[in-house]
N, C-alpha and C positions, 0 to 999 in steps of 0.2 A: 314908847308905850309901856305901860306900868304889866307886870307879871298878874294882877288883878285883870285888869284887861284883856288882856292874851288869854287870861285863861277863861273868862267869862264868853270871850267872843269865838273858842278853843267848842264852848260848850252848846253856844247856838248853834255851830255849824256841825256840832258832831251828838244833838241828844239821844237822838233815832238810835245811835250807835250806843251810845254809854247803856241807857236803859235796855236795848234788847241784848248786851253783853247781859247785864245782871240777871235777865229774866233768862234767859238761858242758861245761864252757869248753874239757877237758882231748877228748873227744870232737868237736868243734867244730874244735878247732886240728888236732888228725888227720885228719877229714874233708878240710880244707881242703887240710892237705900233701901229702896224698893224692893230690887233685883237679891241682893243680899241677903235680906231679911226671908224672902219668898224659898231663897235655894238652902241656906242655911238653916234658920230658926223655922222653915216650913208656916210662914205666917207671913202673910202679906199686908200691907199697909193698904185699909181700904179710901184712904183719902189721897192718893196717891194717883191717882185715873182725876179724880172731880181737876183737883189742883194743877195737872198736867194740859190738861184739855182747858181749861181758865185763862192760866198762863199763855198758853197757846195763841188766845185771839190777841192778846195782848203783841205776842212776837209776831204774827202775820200783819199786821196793821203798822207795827214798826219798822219793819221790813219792806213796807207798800212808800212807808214816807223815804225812806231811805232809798228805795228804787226811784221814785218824783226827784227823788232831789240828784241824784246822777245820770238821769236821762237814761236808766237800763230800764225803765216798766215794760212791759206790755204791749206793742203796741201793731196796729195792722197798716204798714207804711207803703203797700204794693200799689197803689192808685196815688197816691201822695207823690211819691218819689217823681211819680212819672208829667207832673206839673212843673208850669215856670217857677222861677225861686218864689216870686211874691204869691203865686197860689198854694204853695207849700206852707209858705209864715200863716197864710191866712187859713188854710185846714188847721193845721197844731197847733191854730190859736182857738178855732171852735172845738177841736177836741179835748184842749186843757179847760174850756169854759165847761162844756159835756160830765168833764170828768170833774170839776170843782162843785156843778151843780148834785152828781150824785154822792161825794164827802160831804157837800153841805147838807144833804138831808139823812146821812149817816147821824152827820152830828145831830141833828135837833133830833132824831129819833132815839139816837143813844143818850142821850142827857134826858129825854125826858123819862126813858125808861130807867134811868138811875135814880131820877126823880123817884119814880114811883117806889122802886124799891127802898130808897130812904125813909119815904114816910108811911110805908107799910110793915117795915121794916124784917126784910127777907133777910132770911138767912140761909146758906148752900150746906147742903143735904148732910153732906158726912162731916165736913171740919166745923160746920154751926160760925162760922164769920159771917159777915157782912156780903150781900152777895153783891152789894155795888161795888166793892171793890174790883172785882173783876170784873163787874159789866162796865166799871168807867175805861174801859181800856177800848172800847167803842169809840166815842165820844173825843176822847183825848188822842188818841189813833187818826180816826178824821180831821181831828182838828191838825194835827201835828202834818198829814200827808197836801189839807189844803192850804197850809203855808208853802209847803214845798212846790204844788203845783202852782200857786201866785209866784215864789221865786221863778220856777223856771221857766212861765210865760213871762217874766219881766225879762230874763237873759234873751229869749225868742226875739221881742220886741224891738232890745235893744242893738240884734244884730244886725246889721245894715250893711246891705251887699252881696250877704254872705252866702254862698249856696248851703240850703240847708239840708241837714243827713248827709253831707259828702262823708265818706267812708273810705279809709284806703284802704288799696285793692286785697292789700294780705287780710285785711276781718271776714272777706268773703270766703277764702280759701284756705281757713280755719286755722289760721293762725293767731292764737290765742295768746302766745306771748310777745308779740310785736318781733322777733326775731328773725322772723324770713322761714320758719319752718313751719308746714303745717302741718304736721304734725302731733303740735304746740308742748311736745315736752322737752326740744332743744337738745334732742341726741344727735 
């Protein structure tokens, strides 16, 4: 496989990640200039709150696909667990339907309010940019979390046999680093 390749398939599996790196490094570094500018020159950057809180939906949404796509979301598994394997496949299969059908109306609700604001053509309060910019993070957010949840009702699907949610016994008894201590900081 060509280094083209690896790296493009490098990027599907990992955009959630590359993009909420930037947007937080990018968060981080304005928090910072913020902070400086406030204790130092006694003058605080008033675009620095809008951009932070912008940014923001952006990283919770990217972090929601990223959690889809590792099987760590959310989820309420105490009546599930306690089914045969095949009524367990088939709960986590209507609760990824449940949860695709509310990202699908994420998205058409976020695209079209992006809509709107393109052709009304808004602009956010303090830095006067485009306010779609940050509202497409909606939109693209949904869209990015319901690819994640199609993948991992595909993995669901395609596991046969398998008990599902087995857990070994050290994740209950807070063992975080797989090494037998639960303590999980392997002193």
């Amino acid at each position: 496989m060509s280094p083209l390749r690896r790296g493009l398939g490098w990027l599907a599996d990992h955009v959630e990640e590359a993009i909420a790196a930037a947007v937080l490094a990018v968060m981080a570094g304005v928090a910072f200039v913020n902070v400086v500018t406030r204790y130092l020159v006694h003058y605080p950057l008033a675009f620095t709150e809008e951009l932070e809180v912008s940014l923001f939906v952006w990283l919770v949404l990217l972090g929601t696909a990223m959690a889809f796509r590792h099987d760590a979301h959310l989820k309420v598994v105490f009546f599930a667990d306690r089914l045969p394997p095949a009524w367990q496949r088939a709960v986590r299969l209507v609760a990824s339907g449940a949860s695709l059908l509310l990202f699908g109306i994420l998205l058409v609700l976020g695209y079209r309010q992006v809509a709107d604001e393109i052709l009304l053509g808004v602009v956010t309060e303090s830095l006067g940019w485009p306010s779609w910019v940050f509202t497409s993070g909606l939109p693209v957010g949904a869209g990015l979390v319901g690819i994640r949840i199609l993948q991992s009702s595909w993995r669901l699907i395609r596991q046969q046999g398998e008990v599902l949610g087995a857990v070994e016994p050290s994740a209950h008894s807070g063992d975080v680093r797989g090494d037998g201590d639960p303590r999980g900081v392997g002193l």
